[in-house]
C-alpha positions in Angstrom: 0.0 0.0 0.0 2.9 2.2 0.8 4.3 1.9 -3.0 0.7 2.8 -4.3 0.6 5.8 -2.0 4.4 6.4 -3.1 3.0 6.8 -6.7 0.3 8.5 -6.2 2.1 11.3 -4.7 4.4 11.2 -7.4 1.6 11.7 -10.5 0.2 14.2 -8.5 2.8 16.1 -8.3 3.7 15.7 -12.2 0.4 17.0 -13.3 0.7 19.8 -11.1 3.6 20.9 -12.3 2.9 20.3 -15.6 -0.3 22.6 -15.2 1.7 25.7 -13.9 3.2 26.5 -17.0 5.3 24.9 -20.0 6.4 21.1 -19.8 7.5 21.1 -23.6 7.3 23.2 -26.2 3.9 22.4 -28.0 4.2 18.9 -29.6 1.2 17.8 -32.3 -1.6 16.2 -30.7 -2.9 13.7 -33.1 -1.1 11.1 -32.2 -3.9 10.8 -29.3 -6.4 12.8 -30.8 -6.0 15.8 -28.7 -7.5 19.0 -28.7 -8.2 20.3 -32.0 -6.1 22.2 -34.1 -7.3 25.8 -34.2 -5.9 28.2 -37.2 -3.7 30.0 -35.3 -1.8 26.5 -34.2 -0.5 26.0 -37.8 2.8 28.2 -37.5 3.2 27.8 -41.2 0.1 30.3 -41.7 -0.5 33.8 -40.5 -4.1 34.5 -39.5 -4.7 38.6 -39.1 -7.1 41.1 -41.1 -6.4 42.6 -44.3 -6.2 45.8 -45.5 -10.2 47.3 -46.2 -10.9 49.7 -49.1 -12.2 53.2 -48.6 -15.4 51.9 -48.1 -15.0 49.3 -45.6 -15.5 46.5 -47.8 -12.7 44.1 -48.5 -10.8 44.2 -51.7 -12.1 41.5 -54.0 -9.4 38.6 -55.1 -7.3 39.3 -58.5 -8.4 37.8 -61.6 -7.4 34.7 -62.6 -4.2 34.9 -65.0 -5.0 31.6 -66.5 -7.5 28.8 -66.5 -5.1 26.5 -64.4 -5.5 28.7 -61.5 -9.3 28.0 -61.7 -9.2 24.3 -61.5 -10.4 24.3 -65.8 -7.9 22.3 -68.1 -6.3 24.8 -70.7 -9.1 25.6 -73.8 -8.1 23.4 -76.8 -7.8 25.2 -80.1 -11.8 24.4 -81.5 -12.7 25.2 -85.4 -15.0 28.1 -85.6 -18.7 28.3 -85.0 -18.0 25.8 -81.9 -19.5 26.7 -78.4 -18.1 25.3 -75.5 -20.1 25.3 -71.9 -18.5 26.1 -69.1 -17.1 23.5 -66.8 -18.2 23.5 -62.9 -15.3 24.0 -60.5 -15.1 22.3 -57.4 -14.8 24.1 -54.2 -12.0 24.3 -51.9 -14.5 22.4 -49.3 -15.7 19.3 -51.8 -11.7 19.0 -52.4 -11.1 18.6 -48.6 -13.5 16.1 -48.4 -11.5 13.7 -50.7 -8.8 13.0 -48.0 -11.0 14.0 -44.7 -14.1 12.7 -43.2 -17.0 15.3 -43.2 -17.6 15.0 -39.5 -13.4 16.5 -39.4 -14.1 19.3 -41.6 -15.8 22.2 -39.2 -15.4 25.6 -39.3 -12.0 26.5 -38.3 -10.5 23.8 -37.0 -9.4 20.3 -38.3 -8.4 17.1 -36.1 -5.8 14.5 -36.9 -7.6 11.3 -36.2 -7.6 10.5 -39.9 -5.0 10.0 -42.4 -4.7 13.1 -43.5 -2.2 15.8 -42.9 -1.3 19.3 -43.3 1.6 20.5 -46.0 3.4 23.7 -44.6 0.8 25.7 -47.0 -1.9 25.0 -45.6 -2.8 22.5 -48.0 -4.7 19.2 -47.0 -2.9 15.6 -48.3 -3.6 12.0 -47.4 -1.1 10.6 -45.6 1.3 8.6 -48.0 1.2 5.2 -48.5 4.3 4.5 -50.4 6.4 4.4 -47.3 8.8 1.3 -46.7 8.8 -1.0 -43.7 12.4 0.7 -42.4 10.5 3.9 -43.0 8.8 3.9 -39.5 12.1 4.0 -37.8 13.7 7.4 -39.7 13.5 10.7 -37.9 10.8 12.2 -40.2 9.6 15.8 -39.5 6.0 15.3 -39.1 6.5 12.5 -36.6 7.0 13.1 -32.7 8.0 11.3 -29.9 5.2 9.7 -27.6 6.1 8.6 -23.9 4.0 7.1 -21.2 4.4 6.3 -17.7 1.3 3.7 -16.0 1.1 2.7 -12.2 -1.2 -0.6 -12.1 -2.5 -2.7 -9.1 -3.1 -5.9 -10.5 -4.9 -8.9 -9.5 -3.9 -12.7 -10.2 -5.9 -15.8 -10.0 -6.0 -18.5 -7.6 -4.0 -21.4 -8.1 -6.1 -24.8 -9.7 -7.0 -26.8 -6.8 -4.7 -29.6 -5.4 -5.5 -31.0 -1.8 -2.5 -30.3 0.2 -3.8 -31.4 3.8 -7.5 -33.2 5.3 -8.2 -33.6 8.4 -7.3 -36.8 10.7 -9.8 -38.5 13.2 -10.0 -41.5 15.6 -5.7 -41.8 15.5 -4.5 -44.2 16.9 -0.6 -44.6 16.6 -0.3 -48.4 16.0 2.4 -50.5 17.9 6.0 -50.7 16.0 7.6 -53.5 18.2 4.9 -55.4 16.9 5.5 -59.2 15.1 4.3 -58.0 12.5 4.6 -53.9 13.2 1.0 -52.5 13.6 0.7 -49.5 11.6 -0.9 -46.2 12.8 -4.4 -45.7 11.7 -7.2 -42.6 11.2 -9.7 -41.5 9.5 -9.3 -38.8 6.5 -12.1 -36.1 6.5 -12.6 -33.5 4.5 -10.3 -31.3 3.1 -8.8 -28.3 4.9 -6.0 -27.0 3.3 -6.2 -26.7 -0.9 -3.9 -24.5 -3.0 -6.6 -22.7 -4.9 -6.9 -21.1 -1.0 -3.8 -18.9 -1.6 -5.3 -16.0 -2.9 -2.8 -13.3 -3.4 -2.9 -9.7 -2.3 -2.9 -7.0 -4.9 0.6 -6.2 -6.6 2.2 -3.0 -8.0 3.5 -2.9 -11.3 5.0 -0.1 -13.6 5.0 0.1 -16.9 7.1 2.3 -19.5 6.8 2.8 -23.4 8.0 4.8 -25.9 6.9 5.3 -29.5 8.0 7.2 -32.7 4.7 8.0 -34.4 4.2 9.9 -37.9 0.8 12.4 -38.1 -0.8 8.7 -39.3 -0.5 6.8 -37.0 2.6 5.0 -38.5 6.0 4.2 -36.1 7.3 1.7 -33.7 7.0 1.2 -29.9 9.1 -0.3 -27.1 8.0 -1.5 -23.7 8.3 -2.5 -20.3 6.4 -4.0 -17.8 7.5 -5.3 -14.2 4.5 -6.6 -11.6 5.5 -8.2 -8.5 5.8 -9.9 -6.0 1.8 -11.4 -5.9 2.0 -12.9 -2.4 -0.5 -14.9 -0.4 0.1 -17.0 3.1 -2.2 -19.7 4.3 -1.7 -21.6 7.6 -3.3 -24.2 9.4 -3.9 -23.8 13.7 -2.0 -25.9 16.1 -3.5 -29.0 16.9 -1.7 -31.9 17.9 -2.5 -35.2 15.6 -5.2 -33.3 13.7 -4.2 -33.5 10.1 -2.8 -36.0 7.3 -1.4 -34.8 4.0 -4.0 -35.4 1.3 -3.8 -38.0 -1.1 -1.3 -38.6 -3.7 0.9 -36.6 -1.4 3.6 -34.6 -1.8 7.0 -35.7 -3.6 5.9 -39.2 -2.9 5.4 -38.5 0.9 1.6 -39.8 1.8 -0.8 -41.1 4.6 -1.3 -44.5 5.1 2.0 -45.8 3.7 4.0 -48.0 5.7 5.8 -46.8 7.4 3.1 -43.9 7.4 3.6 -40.3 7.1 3.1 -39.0 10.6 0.0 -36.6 11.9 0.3 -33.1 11.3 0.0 -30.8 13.7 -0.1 -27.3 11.8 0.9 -26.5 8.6 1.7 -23.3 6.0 1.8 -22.9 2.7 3.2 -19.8 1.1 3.2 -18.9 -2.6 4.8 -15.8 -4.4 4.4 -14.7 -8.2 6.2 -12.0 -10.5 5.6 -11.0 -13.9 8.3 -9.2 -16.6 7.6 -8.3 -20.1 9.6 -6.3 -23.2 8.4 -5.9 -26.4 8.8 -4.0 -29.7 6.1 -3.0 -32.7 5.6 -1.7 -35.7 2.4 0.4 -35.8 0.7 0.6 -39.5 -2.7 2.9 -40.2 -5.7 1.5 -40.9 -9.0 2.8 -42.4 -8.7 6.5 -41.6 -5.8 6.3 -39.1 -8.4 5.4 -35.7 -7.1 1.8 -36.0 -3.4 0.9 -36.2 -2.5 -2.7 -36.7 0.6 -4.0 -34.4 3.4 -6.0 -35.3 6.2 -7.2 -32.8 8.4 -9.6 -30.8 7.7 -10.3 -27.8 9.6 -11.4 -24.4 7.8 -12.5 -21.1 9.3 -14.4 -17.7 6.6 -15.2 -15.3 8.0 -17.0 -12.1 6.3 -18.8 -9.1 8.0 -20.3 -5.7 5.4 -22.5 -3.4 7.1 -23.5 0.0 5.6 -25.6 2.2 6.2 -26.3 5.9 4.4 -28.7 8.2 4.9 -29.8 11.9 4.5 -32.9 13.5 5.4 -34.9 17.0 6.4 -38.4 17.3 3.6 -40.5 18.4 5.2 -42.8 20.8 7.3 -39.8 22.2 5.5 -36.9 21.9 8.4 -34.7 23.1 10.2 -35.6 19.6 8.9 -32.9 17.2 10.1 -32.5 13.7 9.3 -30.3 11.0 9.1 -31.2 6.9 9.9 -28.7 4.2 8.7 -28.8 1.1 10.0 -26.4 -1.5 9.1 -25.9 -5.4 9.9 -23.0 -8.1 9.1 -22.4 -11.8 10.3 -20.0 -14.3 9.3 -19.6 -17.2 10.8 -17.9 -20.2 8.6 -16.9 -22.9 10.0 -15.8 -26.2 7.9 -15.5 -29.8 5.7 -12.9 -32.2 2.4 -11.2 -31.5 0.0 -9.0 -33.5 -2.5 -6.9 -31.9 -5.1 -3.7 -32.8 -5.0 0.0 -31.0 -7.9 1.6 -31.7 -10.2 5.0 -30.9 -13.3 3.7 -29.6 -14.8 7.1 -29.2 -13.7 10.7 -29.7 -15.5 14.0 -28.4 -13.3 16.3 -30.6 -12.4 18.2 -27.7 -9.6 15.8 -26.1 -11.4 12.9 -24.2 -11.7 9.8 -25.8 -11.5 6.2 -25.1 -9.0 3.5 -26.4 -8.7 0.3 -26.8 -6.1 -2.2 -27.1 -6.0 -6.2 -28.2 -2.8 -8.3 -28.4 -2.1 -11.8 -29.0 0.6 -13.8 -29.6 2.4 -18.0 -29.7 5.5 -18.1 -27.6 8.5 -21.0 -27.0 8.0 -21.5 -23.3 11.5 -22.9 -21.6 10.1 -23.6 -18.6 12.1 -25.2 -15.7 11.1 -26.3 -12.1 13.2 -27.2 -9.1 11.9 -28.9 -6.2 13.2 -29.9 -2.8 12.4 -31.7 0.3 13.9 -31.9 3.7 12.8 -32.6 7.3 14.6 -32.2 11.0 14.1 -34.3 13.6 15.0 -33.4 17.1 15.8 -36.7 18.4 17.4 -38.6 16.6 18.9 -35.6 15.4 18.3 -36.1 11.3 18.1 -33.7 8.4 18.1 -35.4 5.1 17.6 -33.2 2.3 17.1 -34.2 -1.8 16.3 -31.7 -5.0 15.5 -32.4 -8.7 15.8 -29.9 -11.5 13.7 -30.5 -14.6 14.0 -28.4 -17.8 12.2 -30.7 -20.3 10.2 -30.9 -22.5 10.1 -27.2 -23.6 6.4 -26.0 -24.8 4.4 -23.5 -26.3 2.2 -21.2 -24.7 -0.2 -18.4 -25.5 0.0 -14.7 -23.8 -3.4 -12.1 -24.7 -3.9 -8.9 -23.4 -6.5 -6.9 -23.8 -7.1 -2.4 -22.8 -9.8 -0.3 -22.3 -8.2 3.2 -21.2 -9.9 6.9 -20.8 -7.9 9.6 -21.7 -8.1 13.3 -20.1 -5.9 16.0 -21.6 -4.3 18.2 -18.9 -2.1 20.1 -21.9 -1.9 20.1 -25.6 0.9 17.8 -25.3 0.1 16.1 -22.3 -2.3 13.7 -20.9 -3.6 11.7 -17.8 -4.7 8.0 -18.8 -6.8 5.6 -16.5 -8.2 2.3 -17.6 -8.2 -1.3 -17.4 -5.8 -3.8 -18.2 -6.1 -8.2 -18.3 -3.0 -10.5 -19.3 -3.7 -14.1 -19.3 -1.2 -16.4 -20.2 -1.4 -20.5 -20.7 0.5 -23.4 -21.1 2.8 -22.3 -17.9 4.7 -24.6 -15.5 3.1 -23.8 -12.1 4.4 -25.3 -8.5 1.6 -26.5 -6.7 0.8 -28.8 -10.3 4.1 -30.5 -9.7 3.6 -31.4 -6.4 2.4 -35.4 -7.4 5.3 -35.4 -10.1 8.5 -35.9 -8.3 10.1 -38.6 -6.0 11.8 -36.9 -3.6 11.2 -39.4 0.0 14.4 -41.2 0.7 13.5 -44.7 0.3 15.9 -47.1 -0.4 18.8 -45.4 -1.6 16.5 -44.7 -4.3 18.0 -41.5 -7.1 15.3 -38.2 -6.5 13.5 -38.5 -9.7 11.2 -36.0 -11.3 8.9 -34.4 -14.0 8.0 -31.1 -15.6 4.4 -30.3 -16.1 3.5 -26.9 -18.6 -0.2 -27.3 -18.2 -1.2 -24.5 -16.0 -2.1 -20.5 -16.7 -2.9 -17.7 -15.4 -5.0 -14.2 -14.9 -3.7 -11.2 -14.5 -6.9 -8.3 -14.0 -5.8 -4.2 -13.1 -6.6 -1.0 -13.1 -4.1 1.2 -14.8 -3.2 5.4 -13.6 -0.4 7.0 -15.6 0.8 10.0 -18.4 1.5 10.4 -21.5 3.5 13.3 -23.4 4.6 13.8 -27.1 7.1 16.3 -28.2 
């Protein structure tokens, strides 16, 4: 809560600063779809009154030297007794309308949510379509640079559920010096302890991009994103005998084995998550420049570490406690292409509008889990302890994301953003699914032996603060 307040401050103070005089000098807004241009804006043309005739009526425009200036093609020589009509000429406003949406064109101002632009004359062009691919990275003139900051507090999942511990009635230790040994004996109940219990609290995250963006909507974009550490805590309360570790078990370690895993006495379970992701795209116009297809490679690591500790006393010496440790990691490493859509959903023409934002995209997962298990005894005085690593096989996996943002304009060249954000991401190697896959219980000088299992996924939901300028 402390890093949220942290940030808070900190965006606060940014937009009040900003809002007390110049950040930048006045960068384009159409990028965003800003606030309209007005006339004056467009430093290439000079908006003041002209000189008025004696009688306060303005001067009417020169005549035409020659029918080019007209719009008319040059008269063709004709044989005599001839008459030609004349042509209709087009007005400045039905030529506009070739290149710009009629809802763009009112009085005295234009917007640049279309793909159109403005020469230095004043003149209105589409936006070219002749550019190459290794265009979108020059250092054009009528492109600007576009950077955003975003605080997020997301949200993950709950783990699938796996039975970790039920609880154990009617014990009854059994007798070891036995001929044969008797073994200990209860009855299982219902579950108390399941990993889809470890909810996590809320995690901050920060993301960065950057963009070079032409008047259309055409550039490329880098990114960062960092969430962590998503961290939830489950325990169970101290009571002696009262639990049994629910079946298959854990690393091979299960109830009613002989000899049998003991009675637990209390238990917890912790698990932690972190998320990175870089990227780069290629932004291309479509339609009229609201929609801008994405192109781009892709890297994501998402990593998860479950440890697990239980407590238990010896049943025919109940002043011999021990403790068992169970401990399991996965990273994994996601590396491949996505495609996506950034679109303006909606536009007042005065600066607030809503975007959205789709991505997809097939990654190589090299995934790897490492799991451990040890336990102490206090008398005899034992600690054994054996790991397996397992980085195979490698898998592929699918990351989505999805944006809905609102965007506020504090300056012409500055704005506050707030939406929402969901990742999910499949195919993942998750701890608490490898939990029934490993061998890991000493048992006759037995190798630790193991498995790697990519079937599990996760959700990521937020709520996303942060700014954006251009210059």
């Amino acid at each position: 809560m402390a890093r949220f307040v942290r940030i808070g401050i900190l965006l606060a103070g940014m937009a009040g600063w900003t809002l007390s005089g110049d950040f930048l000098e006045a960068a384009p807004a159409w990028e965003s779809g800003g606030r309209p241009y007005e006339v004056s804006d467009l430093k290439s043309i000079v908006v003041g009154t002209g000189p008025a005739s004696a009688d306060d009526q303005m001067p009417l425009p020169p005549e035409p030297d020659s029918a080019e200036e007209i719009g008319l093609p040059a008269p063709a020589n004709l044989p005599n007794g001839v008459i030609v009509e004349d042509a209709e000429v087009p007005s400045l406003t039905d030529r506009m309308q070739q290149f710009v949406p009629s809802a763009l064109t009112s009085p005295g101002m234009l917007t640049f949510d279309s793909a159109a632009a403005i020469e230095s004359d004043g003149t209105v062009v589409p936006c070219s379509t002749k550019r190459s691919f290794w265009d979108c990275l020059h250092c054009r003139e009528d492109a600007c640079w576009v950077a955003r900051f975003e605080a997020i507090a997301l949200w993950r999942n709950t783990p699938a559920s796996r039975p970790l511990f039920t609880t154990l009635s009617n014990y009854d230790p059994g007798d070891p010096n036995a001929g044969p040994p008797v073994p200990a004996s209860g009855t299982l109940g219902p579950v108390v302890l399941d990993a889809n219990q470890l909810v996590s609290d809320p995690a901050a995250a920060g993301r960065l991009s950057l963009a070079r963006i032409d008047e259309c909507g055409r550039g490329f974009d880098v990114g960062y994103l960092w969430a962590g550490n998503f961290y939830s805590q489950r325990s169970l309360p101290e009571a002696a005998n009262s639990y049994a570790l629910a079946n298959p078990g854990i690393y091979g370690n299960s109830w009613g084995l002989i000899p049998p895993a003991p009675p637990i006495s209390s238990a917890t379970a912790t698990l932690i998550g972190s998320l990175q992701s870089a990227e780069f795209n290629v932004r291309e116009p479509l339609g009229w420049g609201a929609n801008r297809f994405l192109l781009g490679f892709r890297w994501l690591q998402w990593r998860e570490a479950f440890s697990l500790t239980d407590r238990y006393a010896d049943p025919q010496a109940p002043a011999v406690t021990g403790t068992d440790f169970y401990k399991t990691s996965c990273l994994n490493n996601l590396y491949g292409g996505q495609i996506g859509l950034d679109s303006m959903l909606w536009n007042s023409g005065k600066g607030f509008r809503l975007e959205g934002l789709v991505k997809a995209g097939a990654y190589y997962n090299a995934a790897v889990q490492s799991s451990g298990y040890s336990y102490v005894n206090t008398f005899p005085f034992q600690s054994p302890y054996a790991t397996i690593t397992v980085n195979h096989p490698p898998t592929c996996s699918f990351m989505g994301e999805v944006g809905l943002t609102g965007v506020v304009p504090l300056r012409k060249n500055l704005d506050l953003r707030c939406g929402y954000v969901g990742m999910w991401l499949t195919n993942l190697a998750q701890p608490t699914r490898q939990l029934s896959g490993q061998q890991l219980i000493p048992s006759g000088g037995v190798d630790p032996s193991g498995t790697l299992v990519t079937n599990g996924g996760v959700v990521l939901q937020g709520v996303s603060l942060g700014l954006e300028g251009r210059w």
